[in-house]
C-alpha positions as CSV (number, residue, x, y, z in Angstrom):
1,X,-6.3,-21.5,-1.4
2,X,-2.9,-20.2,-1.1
3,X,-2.0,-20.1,2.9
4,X,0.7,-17.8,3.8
5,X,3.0,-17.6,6.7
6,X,1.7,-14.9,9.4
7,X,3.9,-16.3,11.7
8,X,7.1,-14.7,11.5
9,X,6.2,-10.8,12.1
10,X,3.9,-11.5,15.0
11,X,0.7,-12.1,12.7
12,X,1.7,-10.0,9.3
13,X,3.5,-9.8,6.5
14,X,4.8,-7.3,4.9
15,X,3.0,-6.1,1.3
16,X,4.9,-4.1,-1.8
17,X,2.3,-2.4,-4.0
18,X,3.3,-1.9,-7.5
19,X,1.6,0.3,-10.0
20,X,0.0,-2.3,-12.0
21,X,0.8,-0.5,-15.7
22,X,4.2,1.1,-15.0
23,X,5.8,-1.3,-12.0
24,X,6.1,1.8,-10.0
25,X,6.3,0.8,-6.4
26,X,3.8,3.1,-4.8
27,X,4.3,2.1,-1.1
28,X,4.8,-0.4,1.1
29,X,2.7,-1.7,4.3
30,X,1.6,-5.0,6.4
31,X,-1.5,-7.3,5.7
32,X,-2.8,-9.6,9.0
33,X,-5.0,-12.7,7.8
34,X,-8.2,-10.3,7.8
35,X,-6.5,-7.9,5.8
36,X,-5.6,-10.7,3.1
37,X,-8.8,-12.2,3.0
38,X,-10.6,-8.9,2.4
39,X,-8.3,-8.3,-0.3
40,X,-9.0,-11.4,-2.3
41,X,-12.5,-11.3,-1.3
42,X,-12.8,-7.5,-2.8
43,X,-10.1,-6.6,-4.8
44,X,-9.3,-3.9,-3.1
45,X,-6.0,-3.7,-1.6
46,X,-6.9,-3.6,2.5
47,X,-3.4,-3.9,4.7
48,X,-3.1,-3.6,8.7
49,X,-2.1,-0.4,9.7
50,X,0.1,-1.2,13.1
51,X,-0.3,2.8,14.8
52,X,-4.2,2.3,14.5
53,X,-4.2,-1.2,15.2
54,X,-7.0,-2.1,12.9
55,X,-7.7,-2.8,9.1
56,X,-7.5,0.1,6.4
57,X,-9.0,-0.4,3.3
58,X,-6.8,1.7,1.0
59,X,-8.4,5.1,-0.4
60,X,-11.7,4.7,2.0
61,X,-11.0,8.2,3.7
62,X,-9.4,9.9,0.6
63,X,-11.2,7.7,-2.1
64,X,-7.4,7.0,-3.9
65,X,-8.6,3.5,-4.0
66,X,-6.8,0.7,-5.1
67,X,-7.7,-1.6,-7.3
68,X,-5.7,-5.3,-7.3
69,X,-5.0,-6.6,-10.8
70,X,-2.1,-9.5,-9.8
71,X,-0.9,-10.7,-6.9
72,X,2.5,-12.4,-6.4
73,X,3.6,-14.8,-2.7
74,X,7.7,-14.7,-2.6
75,X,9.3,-18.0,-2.1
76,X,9.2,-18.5,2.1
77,X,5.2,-17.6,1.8
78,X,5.9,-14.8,3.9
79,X,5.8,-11.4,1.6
80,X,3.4,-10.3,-0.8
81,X,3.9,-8.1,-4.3
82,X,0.5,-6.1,-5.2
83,X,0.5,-4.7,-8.8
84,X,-2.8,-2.2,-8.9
85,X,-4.6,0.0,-10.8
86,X,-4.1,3.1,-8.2
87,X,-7.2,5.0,-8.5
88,X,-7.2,8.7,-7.7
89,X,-3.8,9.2,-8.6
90,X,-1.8,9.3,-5.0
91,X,-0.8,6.7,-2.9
92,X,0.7,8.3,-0.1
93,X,-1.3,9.7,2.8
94,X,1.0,13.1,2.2
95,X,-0.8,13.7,-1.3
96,X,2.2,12.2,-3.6
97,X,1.5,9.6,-6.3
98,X,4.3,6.9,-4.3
99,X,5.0,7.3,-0.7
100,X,8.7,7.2,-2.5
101,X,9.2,10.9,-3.2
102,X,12.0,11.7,-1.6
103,X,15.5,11.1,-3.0
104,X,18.8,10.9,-1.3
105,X,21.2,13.4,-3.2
106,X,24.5,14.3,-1.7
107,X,23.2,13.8,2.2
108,X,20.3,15.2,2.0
109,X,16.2,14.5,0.8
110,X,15.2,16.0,-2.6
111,X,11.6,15.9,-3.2
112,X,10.4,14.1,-6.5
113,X,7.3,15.4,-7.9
114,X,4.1,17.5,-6.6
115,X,1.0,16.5,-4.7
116,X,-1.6,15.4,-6.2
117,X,-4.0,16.2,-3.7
118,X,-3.9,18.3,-0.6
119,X,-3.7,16.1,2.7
120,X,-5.2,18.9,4.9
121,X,-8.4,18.9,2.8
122,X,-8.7,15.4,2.6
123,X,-8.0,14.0,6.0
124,X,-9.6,16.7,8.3
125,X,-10.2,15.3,11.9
């Protein structure tokens, strides 16, 4: 069983999700040692969100699920490269496909792309 280091960011490490068929990186987040587990347990890529202070299985709210196909350690143990099969089409909590989809142009943010799904809708509270 691989053991990685949650030492260093005071329990976490930080996690790079890739779209498993075009290497697209789709966003990037924390996993604690329950987060990992759950992922290799299920597949399903779970991280640590640090605001809520609790685990957060991707896609259970909006059902943009995603599903683990490799997983890659760096060198030090300590950072972790997700390549999924992102379900639903978005990643990002805003309703874009990568939480990427802004680019810097001359100073300023240009906006790459459409939603794919409306964030209002989705996450009413």
């Amino acid at each position: 069983m691989v053991s990685l280091d949650f030492s260093k960011l005071g329990g976490l490490v930080p996690v790079v999700t890739q779209d498993a068929a075009t290497n697209e990186v789709l966003m990037v987040a924390f996993m604690n040692e329950e987060a990992w587990n759950h992922t290799l347990q299920t597949g399903k890529a779970t991280y640590y969100s640090r605001s809520r202070q609790c685990l957060w299985i991707k896609g259970e709210t909006s059902g943009n699920i995603q599903k683990v196909q490799e997983i890659r350690i760096d060198c030090d143990n300590d950072t972790v490269l997700l390549k999924v099969e992102q379900v639903g089409g978005a990643a990002c909590h805003t309703g874009h496909r990568s939480c990427f989809y802004r680019k810097l142009i001359d100073g300023g943010l240009e906006t790459i792309g459409s939603p794919v799904f409306n964030p209002k809708e989705v996450y009413r509270s």
